[in-house]
N, C-alpha and C positions, 0 to 999 in steps of 0.2 A: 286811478293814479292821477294826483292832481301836480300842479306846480303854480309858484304865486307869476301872476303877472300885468302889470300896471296896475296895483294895490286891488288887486283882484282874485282868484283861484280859477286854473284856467285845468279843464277836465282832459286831460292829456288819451286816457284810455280806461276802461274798465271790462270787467269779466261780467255776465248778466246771471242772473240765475236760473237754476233751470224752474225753480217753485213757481205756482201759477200764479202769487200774489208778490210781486218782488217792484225794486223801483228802478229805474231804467233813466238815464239822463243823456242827453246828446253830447257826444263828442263835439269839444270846443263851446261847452257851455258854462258861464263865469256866476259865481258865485260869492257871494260878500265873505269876507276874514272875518270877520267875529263870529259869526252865526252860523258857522259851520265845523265839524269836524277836522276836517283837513286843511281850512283854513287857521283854525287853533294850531292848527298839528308845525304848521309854518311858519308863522308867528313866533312860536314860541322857539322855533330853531334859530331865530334870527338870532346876529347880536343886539343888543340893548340900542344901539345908537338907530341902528335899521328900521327896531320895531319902530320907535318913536314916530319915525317919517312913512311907515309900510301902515301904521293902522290908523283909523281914521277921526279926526276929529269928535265928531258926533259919528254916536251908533246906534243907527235907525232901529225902530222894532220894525222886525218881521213877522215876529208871529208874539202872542202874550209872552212866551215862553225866552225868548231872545234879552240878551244880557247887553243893556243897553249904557248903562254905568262904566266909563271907563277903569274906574281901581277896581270895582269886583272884577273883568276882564282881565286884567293885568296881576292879582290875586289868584284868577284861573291858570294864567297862562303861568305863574310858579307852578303850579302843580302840575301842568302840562311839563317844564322842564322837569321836574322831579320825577314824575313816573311813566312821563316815556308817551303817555296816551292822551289823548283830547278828545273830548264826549261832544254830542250835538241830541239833546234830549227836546226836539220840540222845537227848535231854534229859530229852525229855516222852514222848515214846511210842517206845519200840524200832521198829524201820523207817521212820522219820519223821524226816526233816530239812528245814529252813523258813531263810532267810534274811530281815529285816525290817528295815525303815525309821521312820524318824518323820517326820511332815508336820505342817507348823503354821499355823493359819489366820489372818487380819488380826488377831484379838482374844488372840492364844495357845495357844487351844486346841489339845494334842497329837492324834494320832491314829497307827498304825504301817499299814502299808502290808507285807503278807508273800506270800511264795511259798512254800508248804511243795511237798513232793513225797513219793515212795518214798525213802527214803536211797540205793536203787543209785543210780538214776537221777540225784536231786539229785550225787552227790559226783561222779559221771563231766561234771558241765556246772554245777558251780557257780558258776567264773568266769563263762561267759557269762548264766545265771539273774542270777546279782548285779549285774551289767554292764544285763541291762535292768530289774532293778527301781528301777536309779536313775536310769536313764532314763523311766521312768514316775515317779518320784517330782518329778524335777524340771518335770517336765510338769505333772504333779498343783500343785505349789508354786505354779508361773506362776498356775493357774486359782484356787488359795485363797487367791493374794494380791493375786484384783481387779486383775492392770495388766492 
């Protein structure tokens, strides 16, 4: 569970896994918007005038694999509002890939919602990972929106 803060992703909390090869990140640990899942995932929830000032001028590479282009970014980030999901294949850390969500509570407040993995493992079951993180998201929604 991430949230944006001071144009940053700030790791609010996570569930670890129990598999003996899983990725594990500290609590209160910040991660760049473009080159992340659930920094996509926020991003794209914003309105238009927010993103503008929320994402960053120049976008560093972090790894080969990181979308350093601001229009293909903003190209992702429509398809991020279209289908709900924001991928991170290689972005942020080589062997790391994360698919993530955005959750909005009664008041607005964003928050993303991610599944990172191994990259094997993720790309051989991404359909099904992505499949239930929006099944947990829409779960999640029912519960933050008090009905």
């Amino acid at each position: 569970l991430a949230v944006l803060d001071a144009g940053e992703v700030l790791l609010i909390d996570q569930y670890t896994s129990r598999r003996t090869l899983r990725i594990v990140a500290e609590i209160g640990a910040r991660f760049p918007l473009h080159a992340t899942a659930n920094g996509k995932a926020l991003l794209a929830a914003l309105p238009l005038d927010e993103l503008g000032v929320a994402l960053p001028k120049r976008l560093a590479a972090i790894t080969e694999h990181t979308i350093t282009d601001r229009a293909a970014l903003l190209r992702e980030l429509d398809d991020v509002r279209r289908t709900g999901v924001a991928y991170d294949h290689e972005e942020h850390s080589v062997g790391i890939a994360a698919v993530g969500t955005a959750v909005r509570d009664t008041v607005g407040a964003i928050a993303a919602v991610t599944v990172v993995a191994p990259a094997a493992r993720f790309c051989d079951s991404e359909a099904e990972i992505t499949a239930a993180l929006l099944r947990a998201r829409d779960e999640i929604q029912v519960v933050l929106s008090g009905d």
